[in-house]
C-alpha positions in Angstrom: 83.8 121.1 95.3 85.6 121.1 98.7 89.4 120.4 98.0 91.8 119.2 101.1 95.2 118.6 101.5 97.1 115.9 102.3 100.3 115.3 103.5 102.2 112.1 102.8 104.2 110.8 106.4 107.8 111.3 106.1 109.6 108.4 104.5 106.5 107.1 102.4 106.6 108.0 98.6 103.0 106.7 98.5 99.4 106.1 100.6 97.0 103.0 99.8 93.9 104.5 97.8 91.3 102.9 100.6 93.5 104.3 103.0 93.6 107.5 102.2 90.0 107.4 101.6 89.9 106.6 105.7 92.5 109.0 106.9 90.5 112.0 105.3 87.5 111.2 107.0 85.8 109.9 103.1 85.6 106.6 104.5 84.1 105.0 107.9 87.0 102.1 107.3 89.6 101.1 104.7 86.7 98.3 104.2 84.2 101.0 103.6 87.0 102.5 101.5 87.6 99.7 99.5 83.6 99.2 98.8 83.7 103.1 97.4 86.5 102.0 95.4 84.6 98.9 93.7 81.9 100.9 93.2 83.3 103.0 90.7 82.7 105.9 92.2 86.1 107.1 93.1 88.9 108.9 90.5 92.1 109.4 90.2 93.4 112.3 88.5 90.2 112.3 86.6 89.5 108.6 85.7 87.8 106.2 87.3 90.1 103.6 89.6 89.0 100.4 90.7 92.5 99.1 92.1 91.6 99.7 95.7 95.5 99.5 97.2 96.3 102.1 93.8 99.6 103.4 95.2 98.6 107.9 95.4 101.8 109.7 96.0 102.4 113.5 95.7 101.1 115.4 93.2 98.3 113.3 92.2 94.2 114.5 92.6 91.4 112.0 94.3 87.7 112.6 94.1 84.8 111.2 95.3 81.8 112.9 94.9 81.8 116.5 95.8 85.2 116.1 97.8 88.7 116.1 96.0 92.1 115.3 98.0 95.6 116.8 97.0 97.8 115.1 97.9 101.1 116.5 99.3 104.7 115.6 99.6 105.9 114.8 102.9 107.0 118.2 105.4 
């Protein structure tokens, strides 16, 4: 499994779930983002999440098939 990092923008305790899933290059589109989301096929620190605006903030662990995103507090 290919694990990246990401960092959260200063001033934001959080990122959208679709979002992130487009600013990590998982997702075409937050639209795309959001259909990976319904699908199912998306977790969150190890359980499935089908809340497609799920708040991530630091700390927390996304995967989607064989890619898994840290995320990071703000530098």
């Amino acid at each position: 499994m290919t694990v990246q990092t990401f960092a959260l923008d200063p001033g934001h305790d959080f990122v959208e779930l679709n979002q992130l899933l487009k600013l990590t290059g998982l997702a075409g589109s937050g639209g795309q983002g959001k259909a990976l989301v319904a699908s199912g096929e998306v977790r969150v620190d190890g359980s499935v999440e089908l809340r497609k605006t799920c708040k991530i903030r630091a700390g927390q662990m996304v995967t989607l098939g064989g890619a898994a995103i840290r995320v990071e507090a703000p530098r």
